[in-house]
N, C-alpha and C positions, 0 to 999 in steps of 0.2 A: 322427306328426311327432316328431320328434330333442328332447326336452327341452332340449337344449342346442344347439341350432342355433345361437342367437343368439353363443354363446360359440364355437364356433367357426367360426363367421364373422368375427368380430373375428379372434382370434387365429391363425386356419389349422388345420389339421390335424396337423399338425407338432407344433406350441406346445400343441393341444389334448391330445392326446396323452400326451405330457410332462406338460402338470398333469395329468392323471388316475394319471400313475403315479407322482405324490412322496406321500411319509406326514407328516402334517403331525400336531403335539401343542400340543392349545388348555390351558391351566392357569386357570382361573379365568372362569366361563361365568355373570357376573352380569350388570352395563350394557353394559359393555364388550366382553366375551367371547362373548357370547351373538348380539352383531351380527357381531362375527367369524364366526364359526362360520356364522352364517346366511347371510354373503357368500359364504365359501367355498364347502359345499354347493350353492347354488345357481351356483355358477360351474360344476360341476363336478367338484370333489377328493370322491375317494372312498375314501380308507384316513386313517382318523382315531383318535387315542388323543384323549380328552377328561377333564377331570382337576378334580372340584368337590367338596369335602368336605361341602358345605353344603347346609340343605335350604330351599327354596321359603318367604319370610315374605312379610305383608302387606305392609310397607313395602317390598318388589322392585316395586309392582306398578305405581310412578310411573316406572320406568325400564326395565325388565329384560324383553326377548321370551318370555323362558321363564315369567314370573311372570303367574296366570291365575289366577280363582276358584278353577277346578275343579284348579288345582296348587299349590293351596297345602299344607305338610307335607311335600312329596313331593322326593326327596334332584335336585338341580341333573343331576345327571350322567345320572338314569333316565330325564327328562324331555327334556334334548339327545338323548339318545340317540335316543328315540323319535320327535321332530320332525325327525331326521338322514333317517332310514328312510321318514319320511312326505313327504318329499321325494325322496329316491330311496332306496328301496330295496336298490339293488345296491351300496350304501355297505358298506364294513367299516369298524366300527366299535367303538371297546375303550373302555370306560367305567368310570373308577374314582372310587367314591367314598372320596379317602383325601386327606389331609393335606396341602401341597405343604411337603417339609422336609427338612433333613438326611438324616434317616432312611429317606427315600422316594424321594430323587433317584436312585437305580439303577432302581428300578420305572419312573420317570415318564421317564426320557429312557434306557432300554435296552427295547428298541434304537432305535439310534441313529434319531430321524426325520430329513426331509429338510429342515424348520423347525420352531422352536420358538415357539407367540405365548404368551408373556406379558402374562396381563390380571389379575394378581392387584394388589390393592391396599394389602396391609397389607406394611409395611418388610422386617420380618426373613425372611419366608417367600423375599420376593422376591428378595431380596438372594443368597438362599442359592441360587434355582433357578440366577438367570445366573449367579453363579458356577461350578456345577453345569456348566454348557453353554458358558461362556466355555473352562473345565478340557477340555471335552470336544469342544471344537472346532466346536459347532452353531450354527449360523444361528440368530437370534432376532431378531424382531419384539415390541418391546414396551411396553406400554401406561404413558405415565408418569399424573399427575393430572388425570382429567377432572373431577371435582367442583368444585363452586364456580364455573365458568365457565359464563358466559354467551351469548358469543360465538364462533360458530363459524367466523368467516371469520378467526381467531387462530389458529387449528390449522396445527401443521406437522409434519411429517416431518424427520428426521436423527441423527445420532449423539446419543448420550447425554450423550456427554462434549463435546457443543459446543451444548447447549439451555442457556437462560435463562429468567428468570421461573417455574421451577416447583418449588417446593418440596422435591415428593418426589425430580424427580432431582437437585436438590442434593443432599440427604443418603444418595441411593444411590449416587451418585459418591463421596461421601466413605469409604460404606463399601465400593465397591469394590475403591477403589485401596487402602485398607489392607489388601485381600485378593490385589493383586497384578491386579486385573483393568484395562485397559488399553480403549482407543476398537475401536470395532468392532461397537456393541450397537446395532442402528436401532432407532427409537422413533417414535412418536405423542406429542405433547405440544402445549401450548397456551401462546402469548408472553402470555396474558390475565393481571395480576398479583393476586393473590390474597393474601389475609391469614391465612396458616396456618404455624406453625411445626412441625409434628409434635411435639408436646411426647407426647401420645398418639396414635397409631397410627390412621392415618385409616383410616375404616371406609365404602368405597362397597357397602357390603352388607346389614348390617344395622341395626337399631334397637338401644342399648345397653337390657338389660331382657328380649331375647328370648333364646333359649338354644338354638340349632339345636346339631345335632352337634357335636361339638369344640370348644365354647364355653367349655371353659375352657384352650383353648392361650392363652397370648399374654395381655397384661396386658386391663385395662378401654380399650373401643373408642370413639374419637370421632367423635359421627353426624355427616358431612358432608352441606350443601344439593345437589343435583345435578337436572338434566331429562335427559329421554329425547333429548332434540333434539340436546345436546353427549356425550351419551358415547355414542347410536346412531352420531354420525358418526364418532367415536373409532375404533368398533369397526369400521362399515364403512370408514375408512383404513387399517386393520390388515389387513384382509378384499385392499384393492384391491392394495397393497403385496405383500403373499403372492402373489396370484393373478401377477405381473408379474413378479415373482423366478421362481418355482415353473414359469413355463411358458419358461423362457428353457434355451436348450441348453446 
């Protein structure tokens, strides 16, 4: 039996097709990223760059698919990789454990994929990848603030530059347009209102105290409250979105 019958039965042959031959690049594979990646997959896409500097803490393991006993220490990216493969196989799949930054943006978006999901959570990193990919003309799906919320029937889809109520893309709007970047960035976001000003650099990933890889880029991280419930569906909205883009002619 066809592992993905069910997927192309919905979609046809046609549409099936087409998503299997787009190259999708996931950046940031924690609450958010990780249901991504596991929508995708399971729909079907099978040429993936996956992109997580970080490695596996206790505190992932109230939110995060990848975060498990038996993975914990163990770098974000070797672990997708592995659960990529353990669902299909016949996946290509390129895994980097590196930094998402200035410095790396040629690595992380050449060549060129056919979408970009954006599931990173800290400001400056992120700032720099859409700009990265606004510059270079790529499609993006991107994850704005799921922490702190509650409520999942708040969740919505749409541009960046026309969301309300969320913090972070307040002040990534701020800093995009001082970079010249303009509407056109789809998103995941929540109308839910929340009491966070980013004074420090929200952190849906780790515990301040612990020290995974690259734990000294970027200043001291503020722990945000978060459940599995509201950034699973985050990531699976990012996951459905893709898949609807990605198989359209």
């Amino acid at each position: 039996m066809d592992r993905f019958i069910r997927t192309r039965k919905l979609l046809g042959e046609e549409r099936f097709k087409l998503l299997q031959s787009r190259t999708v690049t996931v950046v940031g594979l924690g609450a958010v990223g990780g249901y991504a990646l596991e929508g995708l997959v399971r729909a079907g896409i099978r040429r993936l760059r996956i992109i997580d500097h970080d490695t596996i803490q206790p505190s992932n393991i109230n939110r995060q698919l990848l975060a498990l006993e038996t993975t914990l220490g163990r770098p974000k990216a070797e672990v997708a990789k592995e659960r990529i493969l353990a669902i299909n196989s016949e996946c290509q799949v390129e895994a980097l454990q590196i930094f998402a930054g200035e410095e790396t943006l040629e690595q992380i978006l050449s060549p060129r994929p056919d979408l970009l999901i954006d599931a990173i959570d800290s400001l400056n990193p992120k700032t720099q990848l859409l700009h990265g990919a606004y510059l270079s003309k790529i499609p993006v799906i991107s994850s704005m603030g799921a922490a702190l919320r509650t409520d999942p029937t708040m969740i919505r889809t749409g541009d960046l530059f026309e969301t309300s109520n969320c913090p972070l893309a307040k002040h990534l709007r701020k800093r995009l347009r001082n970079r010249g970047v303009g509407e056109g960035i789809a998103c995941v976001y929540s109308l839910e209102q929340v009491d966070f000003n980013y004074e420090l650099p929200a952190d849906d990933a780790g515990v301040v105290g612990e020290a995974p890889p690259f734990a000294d880029r970027g200043r001291k991280r503020n722990v945000l409250g978060s459940l599995p419930t509201v950034t699973g569906i985050f990531g699976l909205t990012i996951a459905n979105q893709a898949i609807m883009r990605l198989s359209q002619p």
